[in-house]
N, C-alpha and C positions, 0 to 999 in steps of 0.2 A: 516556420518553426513547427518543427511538427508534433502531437500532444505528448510523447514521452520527454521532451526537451519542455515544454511551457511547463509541466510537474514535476520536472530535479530541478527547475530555476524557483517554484514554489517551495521545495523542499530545503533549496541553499537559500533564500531567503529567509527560510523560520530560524535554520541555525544561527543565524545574525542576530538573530532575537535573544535578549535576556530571560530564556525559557528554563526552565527547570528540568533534566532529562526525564522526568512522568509528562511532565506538560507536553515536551518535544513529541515523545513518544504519541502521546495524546494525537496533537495537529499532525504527524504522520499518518493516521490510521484516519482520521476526517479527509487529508488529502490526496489518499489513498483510495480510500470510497468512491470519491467524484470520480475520480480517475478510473476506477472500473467499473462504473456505471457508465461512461463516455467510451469506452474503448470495447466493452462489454467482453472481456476477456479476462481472467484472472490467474497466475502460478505465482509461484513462489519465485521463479526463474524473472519472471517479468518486471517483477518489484524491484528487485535485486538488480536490475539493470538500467530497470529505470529510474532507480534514486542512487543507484553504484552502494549498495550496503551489504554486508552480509548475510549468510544463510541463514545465519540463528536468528536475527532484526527482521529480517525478512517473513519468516517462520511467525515469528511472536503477532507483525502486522496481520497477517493472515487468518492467525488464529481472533484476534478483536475482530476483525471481519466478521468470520462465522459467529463470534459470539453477539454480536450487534447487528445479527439477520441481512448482513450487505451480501454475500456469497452462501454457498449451500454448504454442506461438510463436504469430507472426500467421499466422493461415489470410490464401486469399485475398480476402475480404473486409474484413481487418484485425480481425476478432474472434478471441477469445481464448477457448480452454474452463478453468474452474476441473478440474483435474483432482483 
């Protein structure tokens, strides 16, 4: 199983949970961190593939990211350092 497949089965497990969509949202962006601190890569693209969600969910994770010091901002290239 390879780590993009072990983090959408962490991710369809929270849905199961009687989470509250902040809560959800919440444990997505925790298990999102791990996940790009292990793969050491981050986009918007990646996220979005690896949990199957959309651009704007996707977006929103990204941005708790940078604001929780887990990734850099956008350089001017639009990439992102895992810090």
């Amino acid at each position: 199983m390879s780590e993009m497949q072990k983090y959408y089965k962490k991710f369809i497990d929270l849905q199961t949970k009687d989470l509250s969509s902040e809560e959800l949202e919440n444990q997505l962006v925790e298990i999102t961190a791990e996940y790009v601190k292990k793969v050491r890569k981050v986009s918007i693209t990646n996220i979005q593939r690896t949990y199957r969600i959309g651009y704007n969910r996707a977006f929103r994770v990204v941005e708790a990211l940078e604001e929780k010091g887990v990734i850099s901002s956008c350089g001017h290239n639009g990439a992102r350092i895992v810090l």
